[in-house]
C-alpha positions, 0 to 999 in steps of 0.5 A: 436469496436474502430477506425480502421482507422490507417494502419497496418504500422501505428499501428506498429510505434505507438507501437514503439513510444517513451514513458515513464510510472509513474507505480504503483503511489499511491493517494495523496487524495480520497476526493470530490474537482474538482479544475478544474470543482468547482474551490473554492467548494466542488466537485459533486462527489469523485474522486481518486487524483494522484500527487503533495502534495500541491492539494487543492479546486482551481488551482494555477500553481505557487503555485502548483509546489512549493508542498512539494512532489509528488507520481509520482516518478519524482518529478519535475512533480507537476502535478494532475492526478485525475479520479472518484473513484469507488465503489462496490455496494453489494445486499443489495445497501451497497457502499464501496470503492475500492483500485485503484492507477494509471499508468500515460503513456507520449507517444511522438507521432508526427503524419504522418507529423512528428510534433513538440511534445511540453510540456503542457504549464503552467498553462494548465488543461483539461478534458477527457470523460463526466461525464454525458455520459450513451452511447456509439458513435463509430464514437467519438474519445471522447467516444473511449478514455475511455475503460476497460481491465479486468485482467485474468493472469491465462486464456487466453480470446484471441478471446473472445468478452466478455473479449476484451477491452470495453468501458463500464463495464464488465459483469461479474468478473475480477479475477486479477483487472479491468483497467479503461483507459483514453487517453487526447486529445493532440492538443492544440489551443496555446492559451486558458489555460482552457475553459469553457466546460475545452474540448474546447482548446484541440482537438484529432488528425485527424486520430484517438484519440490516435494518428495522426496529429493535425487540423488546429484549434488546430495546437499545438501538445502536448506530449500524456497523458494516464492512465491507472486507477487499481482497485482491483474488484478481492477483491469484490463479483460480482453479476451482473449489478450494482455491480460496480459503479462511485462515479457520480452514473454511473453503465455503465462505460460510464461515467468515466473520467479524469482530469488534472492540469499541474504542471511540470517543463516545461523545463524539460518535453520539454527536456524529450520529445526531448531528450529521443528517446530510452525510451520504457516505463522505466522512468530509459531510459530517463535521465533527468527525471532518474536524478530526480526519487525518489520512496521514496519520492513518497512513503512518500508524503502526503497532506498537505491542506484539504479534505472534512469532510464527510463518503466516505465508508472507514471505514463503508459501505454507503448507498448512494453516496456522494454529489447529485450522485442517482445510475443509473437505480435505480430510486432513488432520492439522499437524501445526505443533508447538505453541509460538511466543509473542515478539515485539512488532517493531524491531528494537534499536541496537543498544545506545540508539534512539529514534529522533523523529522525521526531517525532511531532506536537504534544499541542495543534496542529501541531508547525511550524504557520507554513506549509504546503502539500499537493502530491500529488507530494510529495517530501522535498525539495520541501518542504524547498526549499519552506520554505527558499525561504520563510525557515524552518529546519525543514521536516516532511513527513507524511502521504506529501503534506503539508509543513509549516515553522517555525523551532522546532517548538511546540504540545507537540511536541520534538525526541525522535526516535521510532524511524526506522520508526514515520515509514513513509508513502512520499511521494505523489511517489516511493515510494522516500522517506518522508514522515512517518507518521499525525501523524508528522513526517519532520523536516529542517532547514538553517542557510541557509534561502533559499538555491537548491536544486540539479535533482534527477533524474526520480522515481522511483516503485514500483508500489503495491499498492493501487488508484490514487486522484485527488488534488485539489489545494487552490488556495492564498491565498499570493501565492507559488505552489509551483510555481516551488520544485517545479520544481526539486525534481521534475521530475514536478512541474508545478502544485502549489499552496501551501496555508496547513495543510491536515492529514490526520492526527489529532493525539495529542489535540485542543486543551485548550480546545475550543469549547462549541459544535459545530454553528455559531459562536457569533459572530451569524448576522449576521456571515455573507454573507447568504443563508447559514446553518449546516447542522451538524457533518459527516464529512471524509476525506483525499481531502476532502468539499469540494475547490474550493478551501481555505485555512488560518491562525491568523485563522480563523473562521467568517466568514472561511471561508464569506465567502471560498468565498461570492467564489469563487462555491462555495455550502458552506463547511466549517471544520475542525481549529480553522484550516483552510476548504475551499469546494465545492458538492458533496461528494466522494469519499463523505464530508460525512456527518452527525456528531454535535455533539460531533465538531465541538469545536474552537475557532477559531484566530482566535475562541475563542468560535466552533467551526471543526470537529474531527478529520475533522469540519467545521462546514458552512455552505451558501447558502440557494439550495442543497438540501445532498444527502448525499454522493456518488462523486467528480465532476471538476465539483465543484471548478468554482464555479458561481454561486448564480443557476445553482445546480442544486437536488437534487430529493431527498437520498441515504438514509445506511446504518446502521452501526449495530451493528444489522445484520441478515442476518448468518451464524449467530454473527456479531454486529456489534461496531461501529466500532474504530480501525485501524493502518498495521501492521493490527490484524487482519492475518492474511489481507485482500483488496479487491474492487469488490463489497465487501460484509459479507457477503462480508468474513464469508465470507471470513473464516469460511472460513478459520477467522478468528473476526473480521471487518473492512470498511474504506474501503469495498472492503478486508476484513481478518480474524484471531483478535483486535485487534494491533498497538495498534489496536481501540479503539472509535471512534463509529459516525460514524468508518465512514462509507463505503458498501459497494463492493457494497451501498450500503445498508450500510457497510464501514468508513472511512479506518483505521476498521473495521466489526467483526463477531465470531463469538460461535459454538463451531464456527470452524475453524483459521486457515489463513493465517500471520501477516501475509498481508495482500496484498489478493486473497489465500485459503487455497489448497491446492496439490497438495504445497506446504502 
């Protein structure tokens, strides 16, 4: 199907050229801007954005390189990487977005005659295959350069014409993700920037589209551009032709595409390009650009312009594409009308408001402890109007969907600002903002608390690159309900519910004095409602085990908590982090499993004598009427109350898996090694991927294959790989912290929220690593392309 024009020697060369990949990079923006092809308008179609901060309507190279930040984690790259987002189209013609992220490649390839590679001049754009394209020429390096990999990890396709690279869509399911490829033509005229068709001043090499020696009309060699575009089809029904579509309306795949504007250090690339002969894909093999690598930054940048004020699918599935894109082969007209306005992407303050920075939370409880809610369309300012509307001064979000407030911040905390990328959870109600980190406080502050807060524009979201999950809100005890400060925050907003401190991130440390006592209170059985009694320490999770109904403050004890979930009619209550009650009758989303006494050891806000839970533990207490079952998938009727008298009794308990470090069934020198802690950055974060079909063995093999000596499972579908613990994380957690069954195999666990089930290859034989540093998209393998490594 592709060229066949290079020699067996050629091709071996080219897979040993010297090279470097940008893994797993997320999206700056999903939105509808060309700064390339409608330079000061509205884009015809919605494309998938990589790259600099500062992206907006037109190029400007000087003001592009000076953006805040970048995704791609070396940030003197200022460049753009942009490409059509997808879609999938359901039987009844509905259109929803995709999650996609990218992997950018930059391949040295000199070419027969051993040419000069140089760095992309400044100011250079162009583009790469035709948006316009519906067929396929073999005999072009054009039409060649755009090709798909569907990802199998679990079968092996080898020989299969219906599995091998194509360059249209596939005609049927990929089980780990579809891989949509571009290759840029690398031959330069040495003059022209841009050119009208922004295809004319660039060329392919002679020989072949991926590599070979430049012509003599475009005699400039360039360093070789490739991306590598991940999209998760595995998370979508598919149902035949038509079921994938390009935001330009393309049901073939012949016309995807790609775009780039160049915003690098141009000394800087051209050293890389010089200098770093032994790079195999590991960014960390080359030093100059390993001296200036920064994930977290990448992980932490925004954008900071506009995006197009229009519904591309995130929240509510369309029924046609944005802009003037009619599906191909449907025979139906577009009927999009109106030309949309541009909006910030970031939500601004309400007036008198200002963002400070990021602190950490406090060494002994919350840093602003005196109010809180939790909303999953969080915003910086819904919360900031949410505590001024309340008096307060100070306002923190964390966590992307927590809020707390107070008027000077406590309980060991201060006011020394960390590094602006160490608070990197995008908000739950608009991915272009941050809203704090893992027991990290974005903090803002007013010198007017209680004045009114101005209507903030739609929000804006990006398309995530991990599997949507339900939020269930807690009702609130506060006579004063969040929904009257969010309406004028987000018009997203319609029923948030305050809640008195409801947390989701481990504090740096428990509090100095903990309780003695970690299955129950140390109060008498007395003071409970009758008919309840104590059960013992149990596991929670951010998306909590009990979501009827919760509440928190500085009185709480054991008795306050079960009496008033008792009223509402639920039939467990569970205590937790010293101050905070939830209320259900069923646990929900696979956690209130056992745990150690020992992990329930905090005292109670309002009773020091008592044990109210600890870091993700709550002490559980039921009413004697309910048989507690161990946990079980998430259910829409847990968070109904139902009455004691009507209560259903469980006719027998869930087995737990072990996980154990006692795992038998392993490949030949694996050996388990047990629960360790995770980090947002990833602590092995060489290669990852996720499926609904998660199981160890499978993580193993993956990683295995692609010579990876450690193995991890985590929050029960992900699996990442790599050669050693990084980036901080890997210190050893008690077995109860992987918690959560396998996606695949419930009888053993993989993992849990940021902790990792490890599994370690004690053997001699691993093979070289394949992958560079940092690929850590979800759906992604070793892979070899005729040419491209």
């Amino acid at each position: 199907m592709f060229s066949k024009l290079l020699s067996l020697a050629a091709l071996a060369a080219v897979a040993n050229a010297e090279h470097w990949i940008f893994g797993g990079s997320k999206l700056i923006a999903t939105t509808r801007l060309d700064s390339i092809v409608n330079p000061n308008a509205l884009g015809t179609h919605v494309h998938a954005i990589v790259g600099a901060s500062g992206f907006k309507n037109v190029y400007n190279p000087d003001e592009l390189v000076q953006s805040n930040c970048t995704t791609i984690p070396v940030q003197p790259d200022k460049s753009n990487y942009w490409a059509p987002q997808m879609y999938h189209q359901d039987p009844q013609g509905n259109l929803t977005p995709m999650p996609t992220s990218f992997n950018i490649y930059y391949l040295v390839r000199n070419g027969p005659k051993n040419e000069k590679v140089h760095a992309f001049p400044k100011g250079l754009v162009m583009l790469a295959g035709d948006t316009t394209r519906r067929t396929y020429n073999a005999s072009s390096f054009a039409d060649q350069a755009v090709s798909y990999v569907c990802l199998d990890y679990n079968n092996d396709h080898s020989g299969d014409p219906d599995w091998a690279e194509r360059p249209d869509f596939f005609p049927h399911s990929c089980p780990d993700g579809l891989r949509a490829q571009v290759f840029f033509p690398s031959c330069w005229d040495g003059v022209n920037l841009d050119s009208p068709d922004h295809k004319s001043h660039m060329a392919y090499p002679v020989q072949a589209y991926n590599t070979g020696d430049c012509p003599d009309s475009h005699p400039v060699h360039l360093v070789s551009l490739f991306y590598e575009m991940f999209v998760s089809v595995d998370q979508f029904e598919y149902h035949g032709a038509g079921t994938w579509v390009l935001a330009n309306g393309d049901t073939t795949g012949y016309g995807h595409h790609g775009d780039f504007q160049n915003g690098w250090d141009v000394d800087l690339l051209q050293e890389a390009i010089d200098t770093c002969t032994a790079a195999n894909g590991n960014v960390m093999d080359c030093p100059p650009l390993a001296a200036v690598f920064d994930q977290d930054a990448a992980d932490a940048c925004t954008l900071e312009g506009s995006v197009v004020d229009e519904n591309i699918g995130l929240t509510t599935p369309l029924t046609s594409l944005p802009g003037c894109n009619p599906i191909y082969g449907s025979g139906k007209p577009c009927t999009n009308a109106g030309t949309p306005q541009l909006i910030p992407a970031q939500n601004p303050l309400p007036t008198g408001w200002t963002e400070l920075g990021c602190i950490a939370e406090g060494t002994n409880g919350r840093a602003l402890p005196a109010l809180s809610m939790k909303d999953p369309n969080m915003t910086r300012a819904m919360c900031a109007s949410y505590c001024g509307s309340h008096g307060y001064k100070l306002a923190g979000v964390e966590f992307s969907d927590e809020c707390y407030c107070d008027n000077s911040v406590k309980n060991g905390a201060s006011e020394t600002f960390l590094t602006w990328s160490e608070c990197s959870n995008h908000c739950a109600g608009n991915s272009y903002e941050i809203c704090g980190g893992a027991a990290k406080l974005t903090l803002m502050t007013t010198g007017n608390p209680g004045a009114s807060s101005p209507s903030s524009p739609s929000s804006p979201s990006s398309v995530s690159s991990a599997a949507p999950q339900s939020i269930s809100s807690a009702n609130s005890v506060s006579s004063v309900s969040a929904t009257s400060v969010a309406a004028t925050t987000s018009a997203a907003h319609t029923s948030a519910t305050a809640t008195q401190s409801v947390h989701s991130a481990t504090p740096s440390s428990s509090p100095s004095t903990p309780a003695t006592s970690s299955t129950g209170p140390s109060a008498p059985v007395a003071s409970l409602p009758t008919g309840w009694s104590s059960v013992g320490c149990r596991s929670d999770t951010s998306a909590r085990a009990l979501t009827g109904y919760s509440f928190a403050n500085d009185q709480m004890t054991v008795a306050s908590c079960v009496s008033t979930c008792a009223s509402k009619g639920f039939l467990m209550a569970g205590v937790e982090f010293g101050r905070e009650c939830y209320c259900g009758s069923s646990f929900q989303n696979q956690a209130g499993e056992p745990l150690p006494a020992a992990s329930c050891n905090m005292a109670c806000a309002g009773d020091a004598t008592g044990t109210c839970g600890g870091n993700w533990a709550f002490s559980l207490y039921k009413h004697n009427d309910l048989a507690v079952a161990n946990p079980g998938p998430s259910s829409s009727a847990s968070s109904t109350p139902t009455s004691v008298a009507t209560a259903t009794q469980p006719s027998s308990t869930v087995s737990v898996p072990s996980n154990s470090t006692n795992v038998s069934g392993l490949p030949a020198g694996w050996i388990a090694v047990g629960c360790a802690s995770d980090v947002p950055s990833r602590t092995l974060n060489i290669d990852a991927f996720t499926s609904q079909q998660m199981t160890i063995e499978n993580c193993i093999s993956h990683c295995a294959s692609l010579g990876h000596s450690m193995a991890g499972l985590e929050y029960a579908r992900e699996c990442y790989c790599g050669s050693s613990f990084v980036n901080g994380g890997g210190a050893p957690l008690a077995d109860s912290m992987c918690n959560m069954a396998c996606t695949g195999d419930s009888s053993e666990i993989c993992g849990g929220p940021m902790a990792l089930s490890v599994f370690k290859n004690t053997g001699t034989g691993a093979k070289a690593a394949k992958r560079g540093n940092k690929a850590r998209h979800f759906g992604r393998a070793a892979h070899a392309h005729s040419g491209v490594h």
